[in-house]
VEXTIBA-189523 format. One record per atom (N, C-alpha, C, O): x, y, z. Coordinates in steps of 0.2 Angstrom, whole numbers, plus 5000, padded with zeros to 4 digits. Last residue first. Layout:
REM residues N
XYZ ...
//
This chain:
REM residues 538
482145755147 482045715157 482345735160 482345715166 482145875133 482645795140 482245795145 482045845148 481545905122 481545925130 481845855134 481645815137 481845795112 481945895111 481945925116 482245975116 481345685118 481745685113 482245755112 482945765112 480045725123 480545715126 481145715123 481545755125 478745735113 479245805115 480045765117 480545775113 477745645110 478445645107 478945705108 479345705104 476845655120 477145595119 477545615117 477945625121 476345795121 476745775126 477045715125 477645705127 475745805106 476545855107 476945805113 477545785113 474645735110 474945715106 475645735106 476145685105 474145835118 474345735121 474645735115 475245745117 473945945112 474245935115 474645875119 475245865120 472945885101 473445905098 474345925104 474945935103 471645875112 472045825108 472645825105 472945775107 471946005117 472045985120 472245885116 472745855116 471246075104 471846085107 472246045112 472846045111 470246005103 470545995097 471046015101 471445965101 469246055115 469545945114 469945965109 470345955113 469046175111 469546155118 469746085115 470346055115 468346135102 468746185099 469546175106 470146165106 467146105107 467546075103 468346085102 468746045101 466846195115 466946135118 467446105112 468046085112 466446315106 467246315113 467146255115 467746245118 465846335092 466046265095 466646265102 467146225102 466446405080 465646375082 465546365089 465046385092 467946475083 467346455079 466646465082 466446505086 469146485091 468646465095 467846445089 467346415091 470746405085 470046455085 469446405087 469346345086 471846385096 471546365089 471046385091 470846395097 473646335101 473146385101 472646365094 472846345088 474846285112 474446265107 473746325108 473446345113 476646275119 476046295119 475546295113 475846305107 477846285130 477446245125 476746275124 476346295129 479546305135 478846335135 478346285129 478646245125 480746205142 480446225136 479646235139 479346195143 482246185147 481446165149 481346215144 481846255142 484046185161 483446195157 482846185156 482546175162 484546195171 484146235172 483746235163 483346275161 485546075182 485146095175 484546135178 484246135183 486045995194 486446045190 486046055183 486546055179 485345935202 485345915196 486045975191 486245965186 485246035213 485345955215 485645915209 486145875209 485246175208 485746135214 485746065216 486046045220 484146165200 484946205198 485446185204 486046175202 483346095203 483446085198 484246095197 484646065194 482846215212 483146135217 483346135212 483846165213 482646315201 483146315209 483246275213 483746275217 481646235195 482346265193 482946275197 483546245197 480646235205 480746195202 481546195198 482046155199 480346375206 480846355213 481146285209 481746265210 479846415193 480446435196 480846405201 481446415202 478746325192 479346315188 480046335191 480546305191 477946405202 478246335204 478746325197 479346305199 477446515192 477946515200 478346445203 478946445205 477146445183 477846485182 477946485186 478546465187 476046305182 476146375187 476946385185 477346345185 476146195178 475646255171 475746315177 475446365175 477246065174 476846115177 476746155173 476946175167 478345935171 477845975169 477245995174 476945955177 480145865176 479345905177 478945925172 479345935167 481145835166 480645755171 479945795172 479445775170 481645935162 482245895169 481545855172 481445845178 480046015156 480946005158 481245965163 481045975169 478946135153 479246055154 479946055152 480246095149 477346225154 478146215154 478446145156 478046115159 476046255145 476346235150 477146235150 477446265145 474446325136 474946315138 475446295143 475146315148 473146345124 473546305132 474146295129 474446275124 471846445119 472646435119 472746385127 472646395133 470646475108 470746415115 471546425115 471846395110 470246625103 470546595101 470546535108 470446565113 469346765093 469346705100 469746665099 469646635093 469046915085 469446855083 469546815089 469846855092 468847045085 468346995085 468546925083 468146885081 470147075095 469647115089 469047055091 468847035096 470546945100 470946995096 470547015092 470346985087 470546835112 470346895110 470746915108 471246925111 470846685121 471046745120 470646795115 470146765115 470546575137 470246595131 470546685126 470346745128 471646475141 471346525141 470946545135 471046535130 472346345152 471946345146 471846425149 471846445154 473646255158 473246325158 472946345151 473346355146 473846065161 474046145158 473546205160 473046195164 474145915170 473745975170 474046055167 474446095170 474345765165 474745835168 474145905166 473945925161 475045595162 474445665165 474645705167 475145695170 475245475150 475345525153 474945565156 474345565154 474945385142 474745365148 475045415152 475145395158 474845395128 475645335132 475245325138 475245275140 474045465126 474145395123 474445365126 474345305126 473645585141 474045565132 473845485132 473645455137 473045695147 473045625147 473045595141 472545585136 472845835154 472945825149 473145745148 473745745150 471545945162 472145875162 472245865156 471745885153 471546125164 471446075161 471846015163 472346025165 471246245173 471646215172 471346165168 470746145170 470846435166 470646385169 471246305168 471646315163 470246615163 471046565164 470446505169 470046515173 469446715155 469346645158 469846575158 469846525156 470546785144 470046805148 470046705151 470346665151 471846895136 471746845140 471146835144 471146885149 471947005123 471546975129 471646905131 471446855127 473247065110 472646995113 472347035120 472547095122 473947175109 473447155106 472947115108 472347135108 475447115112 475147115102 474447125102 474147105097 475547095125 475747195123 475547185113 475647235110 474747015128 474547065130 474647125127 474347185127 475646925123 475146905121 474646975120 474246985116 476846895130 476946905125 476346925122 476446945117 476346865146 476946915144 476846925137 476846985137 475646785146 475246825149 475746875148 475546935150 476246665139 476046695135 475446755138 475046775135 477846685144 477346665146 477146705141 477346745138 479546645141 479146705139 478246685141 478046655136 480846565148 480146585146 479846645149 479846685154 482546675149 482146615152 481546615147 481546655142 483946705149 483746685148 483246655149 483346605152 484946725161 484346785161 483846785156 483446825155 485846625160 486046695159 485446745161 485546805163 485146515165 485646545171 485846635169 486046685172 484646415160 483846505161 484646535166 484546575170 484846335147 485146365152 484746435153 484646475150 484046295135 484546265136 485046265145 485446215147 482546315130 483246355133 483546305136 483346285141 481246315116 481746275121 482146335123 482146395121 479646345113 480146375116 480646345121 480646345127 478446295103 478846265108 479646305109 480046295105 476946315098 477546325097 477746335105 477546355111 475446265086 476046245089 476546285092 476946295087 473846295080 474346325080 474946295085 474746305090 472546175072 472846205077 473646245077 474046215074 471146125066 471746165064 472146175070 471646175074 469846005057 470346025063 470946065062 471346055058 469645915048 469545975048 469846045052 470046105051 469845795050 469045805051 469145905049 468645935048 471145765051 470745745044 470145755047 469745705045 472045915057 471845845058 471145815050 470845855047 473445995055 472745985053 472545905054 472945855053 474646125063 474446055060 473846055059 473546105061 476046245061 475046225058 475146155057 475446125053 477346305070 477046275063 476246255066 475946265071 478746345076 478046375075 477846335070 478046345064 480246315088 479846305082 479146325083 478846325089 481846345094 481146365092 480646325088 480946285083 483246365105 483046335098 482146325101 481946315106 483446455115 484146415111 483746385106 484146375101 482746625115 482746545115 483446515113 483846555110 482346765116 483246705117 483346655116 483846635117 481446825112 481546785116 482046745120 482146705124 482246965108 481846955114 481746895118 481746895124 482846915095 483246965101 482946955108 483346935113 481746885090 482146835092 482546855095 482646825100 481146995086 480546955090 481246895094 481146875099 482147055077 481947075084 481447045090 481447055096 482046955066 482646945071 482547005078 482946995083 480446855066 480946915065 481546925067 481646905072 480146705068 479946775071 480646805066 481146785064 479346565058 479946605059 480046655061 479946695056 478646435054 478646505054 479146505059 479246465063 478746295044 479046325049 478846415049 478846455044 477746285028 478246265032 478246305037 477946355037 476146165028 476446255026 477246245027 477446185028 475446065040 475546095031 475746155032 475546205035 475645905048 476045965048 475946005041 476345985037 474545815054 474945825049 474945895049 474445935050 473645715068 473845775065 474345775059 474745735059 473645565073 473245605066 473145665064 472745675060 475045575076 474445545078 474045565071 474245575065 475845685069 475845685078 475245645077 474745675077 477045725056 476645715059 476545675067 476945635070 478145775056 477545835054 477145775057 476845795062 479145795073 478745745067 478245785065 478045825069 480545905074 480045855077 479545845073 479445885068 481745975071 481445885069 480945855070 480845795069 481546085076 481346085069 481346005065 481145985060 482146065087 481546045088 481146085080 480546095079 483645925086 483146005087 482546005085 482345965081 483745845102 483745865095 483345925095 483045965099 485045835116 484245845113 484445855103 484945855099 486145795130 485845805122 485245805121 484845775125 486545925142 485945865140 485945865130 485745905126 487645955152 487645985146 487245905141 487445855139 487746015168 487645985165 487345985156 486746005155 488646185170 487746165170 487946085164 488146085158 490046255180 489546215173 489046185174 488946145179 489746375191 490046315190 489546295183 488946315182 489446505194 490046515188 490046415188 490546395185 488346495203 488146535197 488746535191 488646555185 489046435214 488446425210 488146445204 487846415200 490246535215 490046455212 489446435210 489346415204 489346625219 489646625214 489846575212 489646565206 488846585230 488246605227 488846595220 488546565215 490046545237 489746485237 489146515231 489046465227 490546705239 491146625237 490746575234 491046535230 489646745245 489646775240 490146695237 489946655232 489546675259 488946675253 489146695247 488946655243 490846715263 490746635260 490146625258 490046575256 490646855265 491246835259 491046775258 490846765252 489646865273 489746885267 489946865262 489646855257 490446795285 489846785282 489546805276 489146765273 491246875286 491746805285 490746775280 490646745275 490646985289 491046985284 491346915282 491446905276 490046955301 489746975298 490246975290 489946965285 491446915311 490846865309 490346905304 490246855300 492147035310 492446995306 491746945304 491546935298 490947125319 491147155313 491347085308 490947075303 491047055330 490447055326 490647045320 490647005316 492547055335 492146985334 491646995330 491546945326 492447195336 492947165331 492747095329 492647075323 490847255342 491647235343 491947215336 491647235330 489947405337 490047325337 490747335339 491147375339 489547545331 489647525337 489447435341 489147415346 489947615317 489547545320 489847525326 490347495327 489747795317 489847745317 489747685321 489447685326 489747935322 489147885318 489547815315 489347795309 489848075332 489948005329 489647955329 489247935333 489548165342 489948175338 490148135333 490648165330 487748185351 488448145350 488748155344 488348165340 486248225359 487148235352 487448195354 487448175360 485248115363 485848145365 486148175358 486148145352 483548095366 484048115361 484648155363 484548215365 482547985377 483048025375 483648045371 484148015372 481147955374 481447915372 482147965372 482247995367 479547965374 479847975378 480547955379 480747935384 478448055362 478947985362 479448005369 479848055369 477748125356 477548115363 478148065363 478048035368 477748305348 478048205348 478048205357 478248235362 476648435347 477148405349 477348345348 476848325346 475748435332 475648425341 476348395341 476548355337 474648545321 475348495322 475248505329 474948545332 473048505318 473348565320 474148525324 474148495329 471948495307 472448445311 472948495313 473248515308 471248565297 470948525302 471348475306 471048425308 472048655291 471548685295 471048615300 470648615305 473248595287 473448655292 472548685297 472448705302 472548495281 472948465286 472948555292 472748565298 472148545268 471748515274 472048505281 471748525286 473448575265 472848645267 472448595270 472348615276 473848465261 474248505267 473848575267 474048615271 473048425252 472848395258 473348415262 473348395268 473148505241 472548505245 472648485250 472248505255 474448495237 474448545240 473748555245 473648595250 474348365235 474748385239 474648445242 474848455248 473748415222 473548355226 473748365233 473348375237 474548475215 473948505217 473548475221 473048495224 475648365212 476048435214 475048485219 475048515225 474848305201 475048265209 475248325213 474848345218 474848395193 474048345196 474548325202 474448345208 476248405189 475548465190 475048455194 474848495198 476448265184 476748295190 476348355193 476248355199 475448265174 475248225179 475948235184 475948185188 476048365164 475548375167 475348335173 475048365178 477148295162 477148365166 476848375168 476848405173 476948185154 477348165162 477048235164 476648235169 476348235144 475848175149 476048215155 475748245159 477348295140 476748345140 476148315147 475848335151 478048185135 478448225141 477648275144 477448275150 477048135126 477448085132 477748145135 477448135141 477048215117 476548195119 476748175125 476648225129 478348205109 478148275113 477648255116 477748275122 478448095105 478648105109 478348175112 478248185118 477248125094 477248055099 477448095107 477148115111 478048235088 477348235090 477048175096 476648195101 479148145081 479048205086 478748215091 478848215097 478448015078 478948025079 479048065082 479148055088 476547975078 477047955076 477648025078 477348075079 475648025075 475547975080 475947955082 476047925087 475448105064 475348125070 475448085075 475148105080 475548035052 476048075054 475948105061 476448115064 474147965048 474547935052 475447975057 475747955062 473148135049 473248085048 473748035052 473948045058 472548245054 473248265049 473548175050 474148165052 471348215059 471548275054 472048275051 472148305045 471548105064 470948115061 471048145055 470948135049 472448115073 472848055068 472048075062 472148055056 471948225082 472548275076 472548205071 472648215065 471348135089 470848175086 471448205080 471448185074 472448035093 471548005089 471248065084 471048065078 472848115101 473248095097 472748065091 472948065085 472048155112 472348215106 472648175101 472748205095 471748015116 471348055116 471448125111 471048135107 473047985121 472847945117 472147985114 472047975108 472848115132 473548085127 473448055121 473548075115 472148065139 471948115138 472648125131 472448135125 472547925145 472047945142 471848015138 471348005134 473647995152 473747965147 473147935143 473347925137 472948065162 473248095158 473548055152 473548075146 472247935168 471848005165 472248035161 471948035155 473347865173 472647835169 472447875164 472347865158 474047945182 474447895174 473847905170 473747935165 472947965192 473248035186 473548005182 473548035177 472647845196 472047875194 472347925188 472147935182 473947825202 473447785199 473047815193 473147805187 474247935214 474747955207 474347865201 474547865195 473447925223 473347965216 473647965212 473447975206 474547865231 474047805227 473447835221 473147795218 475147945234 475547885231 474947875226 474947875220 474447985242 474648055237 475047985232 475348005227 473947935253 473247965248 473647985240 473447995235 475047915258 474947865255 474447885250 474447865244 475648045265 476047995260 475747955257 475947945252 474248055272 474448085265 474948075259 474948095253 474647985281 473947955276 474048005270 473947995265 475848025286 475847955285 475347955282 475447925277 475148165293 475748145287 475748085284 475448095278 474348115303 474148155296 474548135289 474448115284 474547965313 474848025312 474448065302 474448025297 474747835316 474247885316 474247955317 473947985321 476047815312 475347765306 475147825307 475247865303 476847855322 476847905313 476447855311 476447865305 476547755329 476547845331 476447885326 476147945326 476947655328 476147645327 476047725329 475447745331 478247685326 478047655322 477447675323 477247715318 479047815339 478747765335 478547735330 478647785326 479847955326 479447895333 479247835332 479247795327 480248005314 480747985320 480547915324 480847865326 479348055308 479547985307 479947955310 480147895309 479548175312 478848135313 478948045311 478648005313 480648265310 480248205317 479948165316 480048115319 480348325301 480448285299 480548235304 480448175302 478648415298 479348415303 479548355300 479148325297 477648425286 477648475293 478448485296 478848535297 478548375271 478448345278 478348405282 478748445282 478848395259 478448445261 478148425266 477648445268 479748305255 480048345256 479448405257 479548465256 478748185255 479448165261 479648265261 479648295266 478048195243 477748195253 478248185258 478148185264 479148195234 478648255236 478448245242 478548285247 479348085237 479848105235 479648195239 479848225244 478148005232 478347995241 478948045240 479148055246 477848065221 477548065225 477848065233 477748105238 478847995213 478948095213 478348085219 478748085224 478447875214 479147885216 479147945218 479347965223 477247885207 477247845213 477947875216 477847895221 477747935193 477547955198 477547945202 477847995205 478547805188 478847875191 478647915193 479047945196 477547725187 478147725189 478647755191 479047735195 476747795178 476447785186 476947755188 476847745194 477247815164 477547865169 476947835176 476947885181 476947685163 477547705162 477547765164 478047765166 475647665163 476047615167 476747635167 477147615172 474847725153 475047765160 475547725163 476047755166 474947695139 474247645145 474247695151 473747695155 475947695132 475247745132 474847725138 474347745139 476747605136 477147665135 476547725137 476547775141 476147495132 476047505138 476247575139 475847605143 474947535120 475447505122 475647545128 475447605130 473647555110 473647575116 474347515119 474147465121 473847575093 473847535096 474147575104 474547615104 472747645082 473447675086 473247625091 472647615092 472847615063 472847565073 473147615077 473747615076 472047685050 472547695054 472247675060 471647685062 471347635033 471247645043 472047645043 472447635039 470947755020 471547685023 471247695032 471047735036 470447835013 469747765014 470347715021 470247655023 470248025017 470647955016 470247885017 469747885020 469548115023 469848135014 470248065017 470848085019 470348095040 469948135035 470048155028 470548195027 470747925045 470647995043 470248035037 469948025032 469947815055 470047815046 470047915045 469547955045 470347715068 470147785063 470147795055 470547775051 470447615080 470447595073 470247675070 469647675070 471147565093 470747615092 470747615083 471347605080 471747415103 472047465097 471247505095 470747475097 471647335115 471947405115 472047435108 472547475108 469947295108 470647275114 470847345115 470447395117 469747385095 469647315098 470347295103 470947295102 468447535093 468847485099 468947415098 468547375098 468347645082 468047555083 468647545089 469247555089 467647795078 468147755079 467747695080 467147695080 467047985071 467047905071 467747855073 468347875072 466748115081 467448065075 467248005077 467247975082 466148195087 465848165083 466448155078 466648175073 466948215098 467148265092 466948235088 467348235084 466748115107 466448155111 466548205104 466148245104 467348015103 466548005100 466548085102 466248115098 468648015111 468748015102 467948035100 467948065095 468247975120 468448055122 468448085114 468248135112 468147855121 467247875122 467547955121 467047995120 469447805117 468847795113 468147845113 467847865109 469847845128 470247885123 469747855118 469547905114 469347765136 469447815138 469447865135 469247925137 469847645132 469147645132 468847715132 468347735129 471247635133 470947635126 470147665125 469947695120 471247645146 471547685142 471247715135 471047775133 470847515150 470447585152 470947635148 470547685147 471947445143 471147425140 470947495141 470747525136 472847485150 473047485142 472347495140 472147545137 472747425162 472947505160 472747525154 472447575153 472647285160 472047325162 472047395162 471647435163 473947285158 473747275152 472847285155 472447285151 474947325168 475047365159 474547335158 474247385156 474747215175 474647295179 474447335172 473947375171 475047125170 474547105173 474147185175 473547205176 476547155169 475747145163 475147135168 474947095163 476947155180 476847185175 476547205171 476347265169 477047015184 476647055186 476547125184 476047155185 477646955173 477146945173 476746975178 476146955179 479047045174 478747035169 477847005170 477447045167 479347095192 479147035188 478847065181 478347095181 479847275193 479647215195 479447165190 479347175184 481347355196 480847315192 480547285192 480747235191 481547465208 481847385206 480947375203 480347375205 481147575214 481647565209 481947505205 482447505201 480547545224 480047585219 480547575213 480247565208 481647535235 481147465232 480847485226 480947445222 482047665236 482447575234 482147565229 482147565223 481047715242 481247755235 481747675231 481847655226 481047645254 480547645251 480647665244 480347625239 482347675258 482147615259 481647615253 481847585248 482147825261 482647795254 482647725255 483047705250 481147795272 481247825266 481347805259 481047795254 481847735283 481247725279 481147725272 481047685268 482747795291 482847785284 482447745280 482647725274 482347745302 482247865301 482447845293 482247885289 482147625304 481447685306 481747725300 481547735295 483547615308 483147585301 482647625300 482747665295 483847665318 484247705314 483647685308 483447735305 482847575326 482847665325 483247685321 482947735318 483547465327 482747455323 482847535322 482947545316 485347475324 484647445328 484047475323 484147505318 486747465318 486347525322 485747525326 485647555331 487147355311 487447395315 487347445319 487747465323 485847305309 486447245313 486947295317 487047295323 484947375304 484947335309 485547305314 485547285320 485947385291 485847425296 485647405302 486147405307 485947235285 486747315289 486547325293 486747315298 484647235283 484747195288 485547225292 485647245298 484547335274 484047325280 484547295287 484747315292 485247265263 485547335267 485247365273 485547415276 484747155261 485447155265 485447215267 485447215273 483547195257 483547175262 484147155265 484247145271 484247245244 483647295246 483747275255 484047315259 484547125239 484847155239 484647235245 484947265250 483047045235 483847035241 484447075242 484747065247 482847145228 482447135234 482947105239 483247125245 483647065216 483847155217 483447145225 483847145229 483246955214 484046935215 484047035220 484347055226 481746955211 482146895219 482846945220 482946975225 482246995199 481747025205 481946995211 482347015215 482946895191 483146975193 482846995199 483247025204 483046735193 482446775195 482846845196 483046845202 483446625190 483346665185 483146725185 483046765180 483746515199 483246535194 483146565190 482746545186 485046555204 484946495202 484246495198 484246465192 484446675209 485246675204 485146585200 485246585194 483546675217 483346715212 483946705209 483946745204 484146595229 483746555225 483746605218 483946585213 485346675232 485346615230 484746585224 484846565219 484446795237 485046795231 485346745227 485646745221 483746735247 483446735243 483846765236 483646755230 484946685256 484446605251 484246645245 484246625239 485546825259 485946775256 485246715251 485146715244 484346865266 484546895259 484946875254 484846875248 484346765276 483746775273 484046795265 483946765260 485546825283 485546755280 484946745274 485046725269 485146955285 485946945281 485746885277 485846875271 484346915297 484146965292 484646965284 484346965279 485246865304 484546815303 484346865294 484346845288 485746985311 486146935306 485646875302 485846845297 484947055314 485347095308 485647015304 485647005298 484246985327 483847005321 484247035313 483947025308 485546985334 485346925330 484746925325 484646885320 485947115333 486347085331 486146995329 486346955324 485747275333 485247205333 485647185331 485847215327 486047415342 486347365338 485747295340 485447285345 485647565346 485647485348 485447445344 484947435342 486047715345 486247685345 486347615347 486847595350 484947845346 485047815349 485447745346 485047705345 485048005338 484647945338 485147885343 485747905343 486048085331 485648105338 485148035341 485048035347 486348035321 487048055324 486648075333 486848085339 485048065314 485348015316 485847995319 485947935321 484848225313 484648165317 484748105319 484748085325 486148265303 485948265310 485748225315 486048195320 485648175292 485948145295 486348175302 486648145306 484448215282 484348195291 485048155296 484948125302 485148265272 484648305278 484548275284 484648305290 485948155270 486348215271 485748255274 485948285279 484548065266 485248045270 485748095276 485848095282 484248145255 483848135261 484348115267 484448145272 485648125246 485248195248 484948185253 485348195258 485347985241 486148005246 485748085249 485548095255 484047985238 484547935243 485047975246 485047995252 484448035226 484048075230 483748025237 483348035241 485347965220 485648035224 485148075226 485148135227 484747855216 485347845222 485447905224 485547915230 483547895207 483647875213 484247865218 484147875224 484147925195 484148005200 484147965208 484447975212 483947795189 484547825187 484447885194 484947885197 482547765191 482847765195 483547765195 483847745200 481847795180 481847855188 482447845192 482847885196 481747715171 482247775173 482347805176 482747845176 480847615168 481047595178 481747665178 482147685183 480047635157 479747625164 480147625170 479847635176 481347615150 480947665152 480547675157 480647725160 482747535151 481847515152 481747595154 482047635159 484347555150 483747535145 483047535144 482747545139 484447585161 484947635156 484247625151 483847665148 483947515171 483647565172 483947645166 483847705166 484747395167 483847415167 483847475168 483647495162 486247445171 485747445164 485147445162 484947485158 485847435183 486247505180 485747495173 485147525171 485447295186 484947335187 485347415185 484847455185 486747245182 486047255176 485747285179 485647335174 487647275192 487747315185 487247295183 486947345181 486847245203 487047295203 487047315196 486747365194 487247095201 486647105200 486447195199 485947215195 488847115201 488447075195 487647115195 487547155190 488847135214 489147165210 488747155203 488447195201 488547075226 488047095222 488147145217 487747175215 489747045233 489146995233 488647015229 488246965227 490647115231 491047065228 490247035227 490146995222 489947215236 489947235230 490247155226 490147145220 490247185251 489447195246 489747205238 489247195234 491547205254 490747115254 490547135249 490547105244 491747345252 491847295248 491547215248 491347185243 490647365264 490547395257 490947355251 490747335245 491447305273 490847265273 490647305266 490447265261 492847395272 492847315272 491947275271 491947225267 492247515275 492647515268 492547455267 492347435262 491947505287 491347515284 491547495276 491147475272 493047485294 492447425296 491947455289 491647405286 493947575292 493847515289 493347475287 493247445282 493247655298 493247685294 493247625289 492847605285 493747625313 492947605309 492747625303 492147625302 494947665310 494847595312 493847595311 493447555308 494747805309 495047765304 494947685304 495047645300 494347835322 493847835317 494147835311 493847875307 495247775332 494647745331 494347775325 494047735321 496447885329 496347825326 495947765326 495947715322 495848005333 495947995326 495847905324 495447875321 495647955347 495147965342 495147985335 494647975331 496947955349 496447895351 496147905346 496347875340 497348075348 497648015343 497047945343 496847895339 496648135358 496648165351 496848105346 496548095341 
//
């Protein structure tokens, strides 16, 4: 009896001792993803997610205490190492998403380590509810928001004709002119509207809902290629992947009451209460739709898939204990491992970042070659400035003497180490409004004898076309891929000790003339690349 008290306080350690690791190693990333999910609307679900983790956990933790017991020890530790580079690199670059996913994969890899492939299996699940809960990339995001935004809009345009009410589509804003009134009113289709924001939360209530109306919970017990071909599993996925189509619809249908009431009782209705009440009315309805979705294909299921036994030949003992069934030697090696990722990621992330002089980029020359600079500096807002962070800015109008206009602006940072970084203009551009359409790469071959290839696109706003190119430049490089900036920061950040560089970018109407109009951009861009260095260091 004392034995056995005293082993399950001695492993009671082992679990107290590796949970402190983890907190020393992922404390930091932990508290923002808290706040992401205090502040970002789109990812609030995942405030409920830990305790409906810990719940599922406590149903099956039966099962698991019945499952089989076989430790991966060099798959678990590989798995550890991985999670370590990838918390490195995503800490050294900048990267939340890298920094939370590594995070996701230590606790894979725990498990593995300490219990084998099958405990992992039966925790799928709350695996999967994790992942759903980590933010994903600003530019993969938009990428998602903003073909949401369009179908939204389009949707809510054709739904707005269907009550002979007159509208104009441009992009994602809906143009109206109420009833007894000459003023337009913009209901701007924003991401909030687009669906993207409750399909976030759907996708979640989905697998949430198909885990808790499982025939057996066995079923995900078995093998792997046993639960693929199995009914449940395509139903987890048929019912994930409606939850698409119902953001779409209901938030369409949303933008659609909102058009018709902004007709009748004009801009008051788009706005403040009514807004919001709109927004929950969305969510409730498109849990309803999912909720009936579910119920069809478990009525499909009872009549044309008749539940069968598990064939798995694998046998399940009780046992009275759940604990890591390693020696002392693993145990310490996994923690010694730990601790000196976390000791070495933390230095990396608390040692000082070489400190480069520059000027500020409010000195840079009104004039560039045969551009001159007319009007003075524009200046964002202090909430647009909240958003960027930049360490220092500039926006201004050059003209060239044929006639020529072009738009300029250059976003310095000094250090991407805080969470500071560039704003892509596939990130800022999409939620004012624009379209991004026919992305293509340009060279750019300056005066001094420079070459470097940027990201040419063509933008849209309404009936307004714009040539916009853009790149990023810093510590010597210039690249027009974000993906490669970032690894570029992360060698940059451990060989050079610098994580600075500056966004760049030029934009000018499409006019008469897209060839033309492209050479004006790209002229006024060789022109920026000679004399940047100065305000962006080497």
């Amino acid at each position: 009896m004392n034995f056995s008290v005293n082993n399950q306080k001695h492993n009671l350690w082992r679990v107290l001792l590796v949970v402190a690791a983890l907190l020393f190693l992922f404390g930091t990333v932990l508290i923002k993803l808290g706040r992401d999910w205090w502040t970002d609307e789109n990812y609030s679900h995942g405030l409920l997610v830990p305790f409906v983790i810990g719940y599922i956990i406590w149903l099956e933790f039966g099962d698991l205490q019945k499952t089989e017991q076989k430790p991966e020890f060099r798959l678990g530790f590989v798995t550890v190492l991985i999670s370590l580079l990838m918390l490195l690199g995503g800490t050294l670059g900048a990267e939340l998403f890298t920094q939370r996913v590594s995070f996701v994969l230590m606790l894979a890899g725990i498990v593995v380590y300490f219990y084998g492939i099958k405990i992992l299996q039966k925790l799928i699940i709350p695996f999967m509810l994790l992942l759903l809960a980590v933010p994903i990339p600003q530019i993969i995001f938009n990428k998602i928001a903003f073909p949401l935004q369009i179908w939204a809009s389009q949707t809510a345009a054709w739904g707005i004709r269907l009550f002979d009410i007159p509208c104009v589509r441009n992009g994602n804003v809906i143009k109206i002119v109420p009833w007894g009134t000459t003023q337009v009113v913009g209901l701007e289709v924003v991401e909030a509207c687009s669906g993207i924001r409750s399909l976030m939360t759907l996708i979640t209530l989905a697998l949430v809902l198909a885990y808790f109306t499982k025939e057996r919970r066995q079923e995900i017990a078995g093998r792997w290629v046993d639960f693929v071909r199995k009914f449940d599993f395509w139903r987890i996925v048929i019912l994930m992947l409606s939850a698409i189509p119902i953001a779409i619809l209901t938030n369409a249908a949303r933008v659609t009451a909102t058009g018709i009431l902004t007709y009748f009782y004009g801009e008051k209705a788009a706005v403040g209460f009514w807004h919001e009440l709109a927004g929950w009315l969305v969510f409730v309805s498109g849990f309803i739709l999912l909720t009936l979705v579910n119920l069809a294909l478990s009525n499909l299921r009872r009549k044309n898939f008749p539940v069968l036994q598990d064939s798995t030949d694998e046998p399940q003992t009780a046992v009275n204990k759940f604990y890591p069934a390693i020696t002392n030697y693993q145990n310490i090696a996994l923690l010694l491992t730990l601790l000196i990722g976390g000791l070495c990621i933390n230095w990396f992330e608390h040692r000082g970042e070489l400190q480069v002089e520059h000027l500020s980029l409010t000195e840079l020359p009104s004039k560039l070659g045969a551009w001159e600079q007319k009007g003075e500096d524009t200046r964002f807002d202090a909430e647009t400035e909240s958003v960027l962070r930049t360490t220092d800015y500039v926006m201004r109008n050059y003209f060239a003497p044929t006639d020529k206009r072009a738009n300029l602006y250059i976003g310095y940072y000094a250090s991407q180490r805080s969470g500071a970084t560039y704003h892509s203009p596939q990130n800022c551009l999409p939620g004012s409004g624009w379209e991004m359409k026919n992305p293509q790469l340009v060279e750019i071959n300056t005066p001094a004898g420079k070459n470097f290839v940027v990201n040419r696109y063509i933008v849209q706003n309404g009936d307004y076309q714009a040539i916009l190119i853009y790149w990023y430049q810093g510590r010597g490089r210039v690249t027009a891929n974000e993906y490669q900036d970032k690894i570029n920061t992360v060698v940059d950040g451990v060989l050079k000790r610098r994580s600075d560089g500056a966004m760049v970018r030029v934009m000018t109407s499409v006019g008469q003339n897209e060839a033309e109009a492209l050479q004006t951009a790209v002229d006024l861009s060789a022109q920026v690349a000679d004399n940047l260095t100065p305000f962006v260091p080497d």
